[in-house]
C-alpha positions as CSV (number, residue, x, y, z in Angstrom):
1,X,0.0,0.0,0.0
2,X,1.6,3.7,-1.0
3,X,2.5,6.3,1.6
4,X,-0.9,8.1,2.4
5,X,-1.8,11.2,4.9
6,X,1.2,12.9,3.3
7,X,0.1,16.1,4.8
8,X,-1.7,16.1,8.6
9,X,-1.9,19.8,8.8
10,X,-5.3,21.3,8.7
11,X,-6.1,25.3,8.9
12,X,-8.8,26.1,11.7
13,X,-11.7,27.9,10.9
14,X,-10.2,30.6,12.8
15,X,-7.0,30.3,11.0
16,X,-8.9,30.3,7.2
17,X,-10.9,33.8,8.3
18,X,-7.9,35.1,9.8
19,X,-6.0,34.4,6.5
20,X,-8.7,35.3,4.1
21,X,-9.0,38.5,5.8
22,X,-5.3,39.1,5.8
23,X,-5.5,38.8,2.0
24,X,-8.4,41.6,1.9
25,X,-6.3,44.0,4.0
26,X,-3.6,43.3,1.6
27,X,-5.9,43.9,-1.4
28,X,-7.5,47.4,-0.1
29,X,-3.8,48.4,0.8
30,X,-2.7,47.9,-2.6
31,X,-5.8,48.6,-4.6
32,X,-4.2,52.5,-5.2
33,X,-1.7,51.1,-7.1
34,X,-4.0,48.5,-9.4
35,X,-3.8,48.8,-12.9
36,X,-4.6,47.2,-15.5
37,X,-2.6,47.0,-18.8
38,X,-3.8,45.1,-22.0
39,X,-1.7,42.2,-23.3
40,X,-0.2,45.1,-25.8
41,X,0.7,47.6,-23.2
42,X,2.5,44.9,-21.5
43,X,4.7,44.1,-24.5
44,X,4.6,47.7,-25.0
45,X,6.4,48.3,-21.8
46,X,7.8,44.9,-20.7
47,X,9.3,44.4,-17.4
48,X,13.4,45.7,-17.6
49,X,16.4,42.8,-17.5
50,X,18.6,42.3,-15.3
51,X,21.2,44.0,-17.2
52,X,18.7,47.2,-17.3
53,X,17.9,47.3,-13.6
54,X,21.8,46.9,-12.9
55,X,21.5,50.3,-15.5
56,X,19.0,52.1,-13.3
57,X,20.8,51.1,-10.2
58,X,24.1,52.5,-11.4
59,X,22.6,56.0,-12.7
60,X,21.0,56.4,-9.1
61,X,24.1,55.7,-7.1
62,X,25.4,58.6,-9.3
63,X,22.6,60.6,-8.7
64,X,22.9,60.4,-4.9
65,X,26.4,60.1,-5.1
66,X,27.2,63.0,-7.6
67,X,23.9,65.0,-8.3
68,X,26.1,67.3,-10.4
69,X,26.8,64.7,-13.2
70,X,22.8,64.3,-13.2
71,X,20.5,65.6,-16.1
72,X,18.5,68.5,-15.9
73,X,15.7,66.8,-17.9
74,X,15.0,64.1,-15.3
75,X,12.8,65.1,-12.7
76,X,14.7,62.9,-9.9
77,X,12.0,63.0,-7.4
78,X,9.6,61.1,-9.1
79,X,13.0,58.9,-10.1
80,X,13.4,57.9,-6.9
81,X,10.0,58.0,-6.0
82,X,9.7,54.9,-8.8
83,X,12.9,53.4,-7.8
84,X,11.4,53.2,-4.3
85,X,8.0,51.9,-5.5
86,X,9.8,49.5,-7.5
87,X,12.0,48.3,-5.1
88,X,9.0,47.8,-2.3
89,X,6.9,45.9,-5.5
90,X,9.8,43.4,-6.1
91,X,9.8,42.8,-2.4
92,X,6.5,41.9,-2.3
93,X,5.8,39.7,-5.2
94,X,9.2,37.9,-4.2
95,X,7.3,37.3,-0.5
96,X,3.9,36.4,-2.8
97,X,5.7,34.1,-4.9
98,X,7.2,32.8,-1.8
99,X,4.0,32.0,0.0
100,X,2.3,30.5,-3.2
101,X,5.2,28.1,-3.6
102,X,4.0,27.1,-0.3
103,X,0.7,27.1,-0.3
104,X,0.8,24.8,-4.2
105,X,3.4,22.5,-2.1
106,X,0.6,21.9,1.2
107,X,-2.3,21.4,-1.6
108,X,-0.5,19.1,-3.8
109,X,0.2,16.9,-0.8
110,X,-3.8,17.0,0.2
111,X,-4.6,16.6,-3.4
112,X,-2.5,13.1,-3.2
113,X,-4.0,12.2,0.1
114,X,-7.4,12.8,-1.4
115,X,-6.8,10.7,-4.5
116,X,-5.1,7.6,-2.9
117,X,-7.9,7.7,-0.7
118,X,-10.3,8.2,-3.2
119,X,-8.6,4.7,-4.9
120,X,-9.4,3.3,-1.9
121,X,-12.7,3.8,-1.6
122,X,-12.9,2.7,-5.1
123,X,-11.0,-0.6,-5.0
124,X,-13.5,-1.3,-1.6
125,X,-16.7,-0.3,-3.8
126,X,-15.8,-2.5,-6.6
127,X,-15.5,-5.2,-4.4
128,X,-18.6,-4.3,-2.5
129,X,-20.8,-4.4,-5.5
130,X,-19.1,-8.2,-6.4
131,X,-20.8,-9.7,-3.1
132,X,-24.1,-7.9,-5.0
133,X,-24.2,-5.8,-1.4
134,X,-26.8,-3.1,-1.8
135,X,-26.1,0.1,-3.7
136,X,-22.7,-0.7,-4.8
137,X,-23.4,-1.4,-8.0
138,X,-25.0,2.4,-8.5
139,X,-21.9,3.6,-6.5
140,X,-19.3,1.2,-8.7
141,X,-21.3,2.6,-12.1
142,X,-20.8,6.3,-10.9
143,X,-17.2,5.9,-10.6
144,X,-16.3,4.1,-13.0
145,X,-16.2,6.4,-15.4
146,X,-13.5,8.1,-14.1
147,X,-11.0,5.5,-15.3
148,X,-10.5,4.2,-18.8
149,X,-11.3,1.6,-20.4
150,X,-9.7,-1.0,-21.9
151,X,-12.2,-3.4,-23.0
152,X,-15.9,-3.6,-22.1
153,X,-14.8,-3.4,-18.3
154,X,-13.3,-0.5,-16.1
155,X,-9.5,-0.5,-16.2
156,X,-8.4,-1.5,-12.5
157,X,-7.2,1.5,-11.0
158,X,-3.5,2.2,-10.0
159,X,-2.7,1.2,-6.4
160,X,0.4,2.5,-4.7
């Protein structure tokens, strides 16, 4: 039999309305910066390489470093206002990226508990409705469909 109840660890109810209204306070506090661009305006303006944002980064340090080798043309309070925006941003989507990493890797491991289970249940079912015991048949011809087939009868599913 395969490895089953991968993951034990269950949220409260407490804990899912805590988190779920975390993620609201984090939507109202960011909803003055939402926008939306179209799928052109984001080729348009792209997101800046590596390469470019070691660019920006250099032209800054000389900015704050030397404001008298800086350009007249560039209003450098609403540079730096960017950088800083930018810099928060990045922050935060690395932190986001972070915590959906972790929260695929939990639900992957109670989507695999759920399935192997689910076999299970299945494998019981279809033995069930052999001994003719009431309503497995119905059950067995509900679920069955679920696998393919292979001939006129369900393909056995795979056990671990």
């Amino acid at each position: 039999m395969g490895i089953t109840n991968l993951n034990n660890t269950h949220l409260t109810a407490q804990q899912i309305t805590d988190a779920q209204n975390a993620l609201t306070e984090l939507e109202t506090a960011l909803q003055i910066i939402n926008v939306n661009l179209s799928a052109e305006d984001r080729q348009k303006y792209g997101s800046i390489n590596e390469q470019n944002k070691l660019f920006v980064n250099k032209v800054y340090d000389f900015h704050k470093s030397q404001p008298a080798l800086s350009s007249s043309d560039v209003d450098w309070e609403e540079f730096e206002n960017d950088y800083n925006s930018r810099k928060h941003l990045e922050a935060f989507i690395t932190r986001l990226d972070s915590l959906s990493t972790k929260l695929k890797n939990a639900k992957i491991l109670h989507d695999y508990d759920n399935y192997q289970a689910a076999l299970t249940d299945y494998a019981y079912t279809n033995y069930k409705a052999g001994t003719a015991s009431p309503g497995f048949e119905t059950k067995l011809n509900e679920t069955k469909q679920f696998f393919g087939k292979t001939s006129k009868t369900a393909e056995t599913p795979p056990t671990e």
